[in-house]
C-alpha positions as CSV (number, residue, x, y, z in Angstrom):
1,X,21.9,32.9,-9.7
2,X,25.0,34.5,-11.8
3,X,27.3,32.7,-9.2
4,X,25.3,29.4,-9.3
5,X,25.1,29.3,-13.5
6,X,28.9,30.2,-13.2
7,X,30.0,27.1,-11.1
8,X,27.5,24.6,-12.3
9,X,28.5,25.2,-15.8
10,X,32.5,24.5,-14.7
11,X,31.0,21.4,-12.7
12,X,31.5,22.7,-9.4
13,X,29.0,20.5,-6.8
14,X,28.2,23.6,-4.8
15,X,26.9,23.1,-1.1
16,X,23.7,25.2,-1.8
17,X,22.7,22.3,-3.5
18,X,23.4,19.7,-1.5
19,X,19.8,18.8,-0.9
20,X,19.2,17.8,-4.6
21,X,22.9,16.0,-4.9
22,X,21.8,14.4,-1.7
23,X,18.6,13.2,-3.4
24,X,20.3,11.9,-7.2
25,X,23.0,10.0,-4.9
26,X,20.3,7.8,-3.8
27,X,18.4,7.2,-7.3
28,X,15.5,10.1,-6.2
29,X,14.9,12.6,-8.4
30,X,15.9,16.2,-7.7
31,X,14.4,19.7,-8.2
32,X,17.6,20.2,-10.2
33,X,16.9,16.9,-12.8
34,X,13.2,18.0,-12.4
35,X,13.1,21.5,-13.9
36,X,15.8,21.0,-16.4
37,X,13.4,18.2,-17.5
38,X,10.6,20.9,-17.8
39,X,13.1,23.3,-19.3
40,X,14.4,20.8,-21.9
41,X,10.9,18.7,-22.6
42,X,12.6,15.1,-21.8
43,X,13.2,12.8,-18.9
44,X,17.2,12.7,-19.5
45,X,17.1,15.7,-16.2
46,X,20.2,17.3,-18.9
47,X,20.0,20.8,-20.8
48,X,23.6,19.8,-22.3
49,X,21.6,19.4,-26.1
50,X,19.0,22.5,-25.5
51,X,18.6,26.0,-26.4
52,X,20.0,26.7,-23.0
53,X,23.8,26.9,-23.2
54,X,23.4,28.7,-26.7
55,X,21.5,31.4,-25.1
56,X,24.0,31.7,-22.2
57,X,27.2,31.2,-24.6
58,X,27.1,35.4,-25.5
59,X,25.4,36.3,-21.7
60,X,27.9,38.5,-19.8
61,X,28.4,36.6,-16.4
62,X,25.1,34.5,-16.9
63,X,23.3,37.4,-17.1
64,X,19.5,36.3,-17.5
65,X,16.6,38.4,-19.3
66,X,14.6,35.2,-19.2
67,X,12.5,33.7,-16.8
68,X,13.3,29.9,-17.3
69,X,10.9,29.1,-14.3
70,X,9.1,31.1,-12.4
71,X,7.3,29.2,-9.2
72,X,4.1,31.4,-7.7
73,X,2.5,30.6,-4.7
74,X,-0.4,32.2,-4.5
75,X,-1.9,32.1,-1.1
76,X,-2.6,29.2,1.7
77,X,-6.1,28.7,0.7
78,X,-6.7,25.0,0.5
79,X,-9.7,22.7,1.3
80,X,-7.3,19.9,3.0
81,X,-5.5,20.1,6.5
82,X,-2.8,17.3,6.3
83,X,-1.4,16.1,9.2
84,X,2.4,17.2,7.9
85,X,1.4,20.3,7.1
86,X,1.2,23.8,8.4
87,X,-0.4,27.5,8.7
88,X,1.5,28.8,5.8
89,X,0.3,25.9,3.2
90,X,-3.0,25.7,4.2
91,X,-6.2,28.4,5.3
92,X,-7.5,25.7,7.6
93,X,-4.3,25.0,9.7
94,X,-4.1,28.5,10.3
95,X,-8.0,28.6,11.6
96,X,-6.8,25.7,13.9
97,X,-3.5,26.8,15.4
98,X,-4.4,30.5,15.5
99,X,-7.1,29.6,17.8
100,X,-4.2,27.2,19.9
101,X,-1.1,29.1,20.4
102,X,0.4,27.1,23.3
103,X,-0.4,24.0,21.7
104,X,3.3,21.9,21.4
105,X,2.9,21.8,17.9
106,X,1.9,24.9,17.6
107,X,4.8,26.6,19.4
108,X,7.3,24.2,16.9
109,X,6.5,26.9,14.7
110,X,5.8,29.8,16.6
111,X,8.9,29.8,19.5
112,X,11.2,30.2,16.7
113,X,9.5,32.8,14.6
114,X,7.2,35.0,16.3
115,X,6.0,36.9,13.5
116,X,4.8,33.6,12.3
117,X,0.9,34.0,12.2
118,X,1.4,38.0,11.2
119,X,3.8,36.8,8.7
120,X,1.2,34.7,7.1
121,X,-1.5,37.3,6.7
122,X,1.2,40.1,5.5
123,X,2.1,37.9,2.7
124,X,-1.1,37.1,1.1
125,X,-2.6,40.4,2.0
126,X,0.2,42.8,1.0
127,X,1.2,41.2,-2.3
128,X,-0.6,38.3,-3.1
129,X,0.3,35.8,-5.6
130,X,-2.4,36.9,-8.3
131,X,0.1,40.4,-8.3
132,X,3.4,38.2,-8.2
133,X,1.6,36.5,-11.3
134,X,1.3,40.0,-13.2
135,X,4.8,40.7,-13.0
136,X,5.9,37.0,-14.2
137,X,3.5,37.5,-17.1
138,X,5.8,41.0,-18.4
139,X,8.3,38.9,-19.1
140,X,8.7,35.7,-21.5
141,X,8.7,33.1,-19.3
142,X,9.1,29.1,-20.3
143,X,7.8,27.2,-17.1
144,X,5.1,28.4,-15.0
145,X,4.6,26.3,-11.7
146,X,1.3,27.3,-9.5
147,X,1.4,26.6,-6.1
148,X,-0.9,27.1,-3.0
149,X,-2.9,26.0,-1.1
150,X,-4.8,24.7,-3.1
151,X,-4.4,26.7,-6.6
152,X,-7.2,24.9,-8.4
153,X,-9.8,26.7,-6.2
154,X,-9.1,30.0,-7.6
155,X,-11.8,31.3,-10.0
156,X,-9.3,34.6,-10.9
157,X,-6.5,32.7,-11.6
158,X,-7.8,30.5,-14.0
159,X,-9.7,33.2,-15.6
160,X,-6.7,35.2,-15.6
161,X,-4.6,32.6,-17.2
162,X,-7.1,32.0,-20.0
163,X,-6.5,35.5,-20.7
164,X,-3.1,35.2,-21.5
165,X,-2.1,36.0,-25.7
166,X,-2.8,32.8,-27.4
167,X,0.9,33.6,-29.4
168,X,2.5,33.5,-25.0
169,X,0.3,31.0,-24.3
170,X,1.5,28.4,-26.6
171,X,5.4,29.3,-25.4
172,X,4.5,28.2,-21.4
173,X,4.6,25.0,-19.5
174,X,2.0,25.6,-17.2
175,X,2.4,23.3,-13.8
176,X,-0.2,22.9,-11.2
177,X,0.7,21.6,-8.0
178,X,-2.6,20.3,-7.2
179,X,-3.9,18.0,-3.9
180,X,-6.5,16.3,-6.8
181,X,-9.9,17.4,-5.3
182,X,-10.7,19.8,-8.6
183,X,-12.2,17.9,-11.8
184,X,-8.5,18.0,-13.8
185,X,-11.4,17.9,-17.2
186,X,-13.3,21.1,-16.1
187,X,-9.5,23.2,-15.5
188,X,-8.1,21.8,-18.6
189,X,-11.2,22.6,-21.0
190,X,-10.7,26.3,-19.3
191,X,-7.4,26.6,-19.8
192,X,-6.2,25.6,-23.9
193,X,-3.6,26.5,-26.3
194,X,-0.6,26.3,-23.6
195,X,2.7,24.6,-24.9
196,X,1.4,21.9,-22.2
197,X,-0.4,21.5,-19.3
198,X,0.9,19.4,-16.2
199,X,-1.0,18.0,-12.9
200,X,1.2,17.2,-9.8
201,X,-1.0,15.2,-7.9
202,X,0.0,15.1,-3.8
203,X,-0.9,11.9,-3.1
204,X,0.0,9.8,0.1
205,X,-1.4,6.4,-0.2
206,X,-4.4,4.9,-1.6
207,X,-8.0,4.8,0.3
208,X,-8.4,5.3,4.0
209,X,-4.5,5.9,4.7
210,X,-4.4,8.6,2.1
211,X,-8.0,10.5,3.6
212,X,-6.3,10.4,6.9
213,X,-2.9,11.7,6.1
214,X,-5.1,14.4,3.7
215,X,-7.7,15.5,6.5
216,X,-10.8,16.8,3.5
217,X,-9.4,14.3,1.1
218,X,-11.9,12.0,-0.3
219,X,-10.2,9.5,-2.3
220,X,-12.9,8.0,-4.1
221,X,-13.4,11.2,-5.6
222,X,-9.9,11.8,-6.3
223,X,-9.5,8.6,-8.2
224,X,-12.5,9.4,-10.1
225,X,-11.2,13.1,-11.0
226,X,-7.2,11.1,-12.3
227,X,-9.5,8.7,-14.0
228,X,-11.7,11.3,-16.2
229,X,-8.4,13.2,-16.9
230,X,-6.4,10.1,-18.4
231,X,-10.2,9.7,-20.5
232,X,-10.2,13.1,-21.9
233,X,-6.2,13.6,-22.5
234,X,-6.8,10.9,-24.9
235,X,-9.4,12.4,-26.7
236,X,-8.0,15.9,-26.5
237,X,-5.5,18.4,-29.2
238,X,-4.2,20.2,-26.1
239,X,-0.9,18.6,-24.2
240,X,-1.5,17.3,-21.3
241,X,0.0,14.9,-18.3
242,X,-0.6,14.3,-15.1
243,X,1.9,12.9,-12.5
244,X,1.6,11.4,-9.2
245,X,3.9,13.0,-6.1
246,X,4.2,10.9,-2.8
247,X,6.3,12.5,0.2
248,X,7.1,9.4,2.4
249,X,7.0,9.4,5.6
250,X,6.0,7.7,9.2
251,X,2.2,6.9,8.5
252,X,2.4,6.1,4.9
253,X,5.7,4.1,3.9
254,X,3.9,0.6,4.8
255,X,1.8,1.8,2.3
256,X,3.8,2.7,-0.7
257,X,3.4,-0.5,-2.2
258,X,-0.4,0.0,-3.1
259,X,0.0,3.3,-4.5
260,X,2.9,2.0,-7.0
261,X,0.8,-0.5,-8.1
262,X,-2.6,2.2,-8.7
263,X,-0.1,4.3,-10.6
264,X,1.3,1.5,-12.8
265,X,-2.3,0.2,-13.3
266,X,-3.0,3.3,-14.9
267,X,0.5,4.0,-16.9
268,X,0.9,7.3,-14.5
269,X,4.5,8.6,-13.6
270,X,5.3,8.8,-9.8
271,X,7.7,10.5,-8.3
272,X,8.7,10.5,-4.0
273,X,10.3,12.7,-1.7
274,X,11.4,12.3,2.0
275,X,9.6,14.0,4.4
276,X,12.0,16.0,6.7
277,X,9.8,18.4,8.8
278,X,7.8,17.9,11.1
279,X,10.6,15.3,11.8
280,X,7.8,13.3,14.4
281,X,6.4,12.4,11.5
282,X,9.7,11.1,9.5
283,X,10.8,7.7,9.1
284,X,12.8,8.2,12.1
285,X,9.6,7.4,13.9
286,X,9.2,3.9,12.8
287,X,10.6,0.8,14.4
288,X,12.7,-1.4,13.8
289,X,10.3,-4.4,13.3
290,X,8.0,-2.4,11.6
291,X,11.4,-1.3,9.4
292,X,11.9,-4.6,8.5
293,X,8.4,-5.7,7.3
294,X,8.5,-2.4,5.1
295,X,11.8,-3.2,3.3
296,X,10.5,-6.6,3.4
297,X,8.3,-5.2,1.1
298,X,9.7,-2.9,-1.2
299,X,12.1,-5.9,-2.0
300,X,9.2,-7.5,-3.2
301,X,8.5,-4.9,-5.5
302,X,10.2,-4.0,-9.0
303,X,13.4,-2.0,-8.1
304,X,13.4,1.3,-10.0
305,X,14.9,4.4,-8.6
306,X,12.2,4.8,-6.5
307,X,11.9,2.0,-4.6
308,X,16.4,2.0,-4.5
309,X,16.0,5.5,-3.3
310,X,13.7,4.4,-0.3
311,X,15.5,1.1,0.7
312,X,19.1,3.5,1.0
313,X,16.8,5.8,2.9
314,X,15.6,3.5,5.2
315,X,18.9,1.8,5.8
316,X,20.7,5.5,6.7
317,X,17.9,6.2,9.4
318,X,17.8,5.5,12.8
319,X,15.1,5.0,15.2
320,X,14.7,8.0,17.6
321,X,12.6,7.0,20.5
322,X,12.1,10.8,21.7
323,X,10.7,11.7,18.1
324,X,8.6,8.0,18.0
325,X,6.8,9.4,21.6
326,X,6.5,13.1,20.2
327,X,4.6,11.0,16.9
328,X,2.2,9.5,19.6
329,X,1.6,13.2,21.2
330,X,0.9,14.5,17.9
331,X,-1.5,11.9,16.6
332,X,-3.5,11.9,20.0
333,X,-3.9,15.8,19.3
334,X,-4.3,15.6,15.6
335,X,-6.7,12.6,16.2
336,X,-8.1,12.2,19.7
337,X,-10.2,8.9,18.4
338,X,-6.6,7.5,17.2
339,X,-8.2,6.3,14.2
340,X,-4.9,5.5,13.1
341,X,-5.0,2.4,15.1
342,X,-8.1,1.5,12.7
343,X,-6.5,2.7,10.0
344,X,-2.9,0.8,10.4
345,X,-2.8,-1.8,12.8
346,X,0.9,-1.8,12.3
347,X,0.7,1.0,15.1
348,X,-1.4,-0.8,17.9
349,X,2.4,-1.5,19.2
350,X,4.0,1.6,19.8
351,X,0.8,3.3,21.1
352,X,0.6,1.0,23.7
């Protein structure tokens, strides 16, 4: 981190961030522009005008005594199975492919790490994320950034973070990353008296596409828990905000449209990343006619950085027919009744 601070502040581009350069060069937003915007409180993605460089200005060699942002994943429990997901992200993957360990998809994982399932069950057994959590909490952090699973499920966390000195409290940006399922209201009445309070919402599409991307989503009752939230933040002392993160890939990039449009309905920030693994379910998968009716599309649409970002995407990749017939494998295995085809029509074509 010494080294890193040391170049970035003499404007070096180093190659351990490529993947964030990679993403600003195309108008996406970046884990780098991302947490400087929690660090800093803005949307300019720049610490140039904070407290930052002062506080470095008299560290030795970057030295830091601070935790800017600490991110804790607490364990893989999580009521969802998505399709692009896997054993270490979610408690009901690792039910499924434990039970499977031949399966193709499966052995993706496993061939190349066979520690894999063992690995798993060290990590949230050995030192969980609740202990991880203890040692964060010794030391004055700004940003803290829950992951799972699904972290909203976890009675002991929030209780534990409710505990927290109201005079530390009111110093942290506390950041759920969150698939939507939990009433937002309920956690937010819970947890009061942090600097602010932020929801990031993994959401794939609207309706049917997004419940069968999500296996155990339920959207109606994920639009319903958004909804409440944007209620009570008005009426509520606390700060509070709630954004909207889409990864894009294969099954839901015809469908982007209709989840812009929700989110400006209801005045909520989005944000999109490209999906790169599994890469049978990138955009790699997807046709070239079906390419063309989706930047068909997205021209339609207002072009913000998102929407930029996604058309220079699209234009850089190539359709890879050995990935498009290792998509069809997967979905026949993922869903034998290739309710896809019910689901999107747009992939009656390849499946045939």
């Amino acid at each position: 981190m010494q080294y890193l601070r040391t170049e970035l502040t003499e404007g070096n581009r180093v190659s351990e961030c490529n993947r964030c350069w990679d993403r600003e060069a195309v108008g996406l937003e970046s884990t780098r522009q991302y947490t400087n915007n929690v660090i800093a409180n803005s949307r300019t993605g720049s610490i140039d005008n904070t407290w930052v460089p002062i506080y470095f200005k008299n560290k030795k060699n970057y030295l830091n005594d601070l935790i800017l942002s600490a991110d804790i994943k607490l364990n893989n429990i999580c009521n969802f199975s998505c399709a692009m997901c896997n054993a270490q992200d979610s408690s009901l993957i690792y039910n499924e492919w434990i039970k499977q360990p031949n399966n193709e998809f499966v052995l993706d994982r496993t061939t190349k790490n066979l520690g894999y399932f063992t690995e798993i069950k060290d990590a949230y057994q050995i030192k969980n994320g609740m202990q991880v959590l203890e040692e964060v909490l010794k030391h004055p952090v700004k940003a803290l950034k829950i992951l799972g699973g699904e972290p909203l499920l976890n009675p002991k966390l929030l209780k534990r973070l409710s505990e927290i000195p109201a005079v530390k409290r009111k110093k942290i940006d506390l950041i759920f990353i969150t698939n939507g399922s939990v009433d937002l209201v309920k956690v937010s009445k819970q947890l009061t008296g942090f600097y602010n309070i932020y929801y990031i919402v993994s959401i794939e599409a609207t309706g049917a596409v997004q419940d069968y991307i999500r296996r155990g989503s339920n959207w109606m009752e994920i639009e319903k828990n958004i909804d409440n939230f944007l209620n009570y933040k008005q009426q509520c002392a606390d700060r509070l905000e709630v954004e909207i993160h889409c990864t894009i890939q294969a099954m839901n990039i015809m469908h982007y449209a209709d989840l812009k449009q929700w989110c400006q309905t209801r005045n909520i920030r989005h944000t999109v990343g490209i999906l790169q693994s599994p890469n049978y379910l990138s955009l790699s998968v997807v046709p070239n006619e079906f390419k063309q009716k989706v930047v068909t599309i997205l021209k339609s649409l207002t072009i913000d950085s998102n929407v930029q970002g996604l058309l220079s995407v699209l234009a850089d990749t190539d359709y890879n027919t050995d990935l498009a017939e290792k998509f069809v494998r997967f979905i026949k295995w993922y869903d034998p009744a290739l309710k896809l085809l019910e689901v999107d029509t747009s992939w009656q074509e390849l499946f045939k």
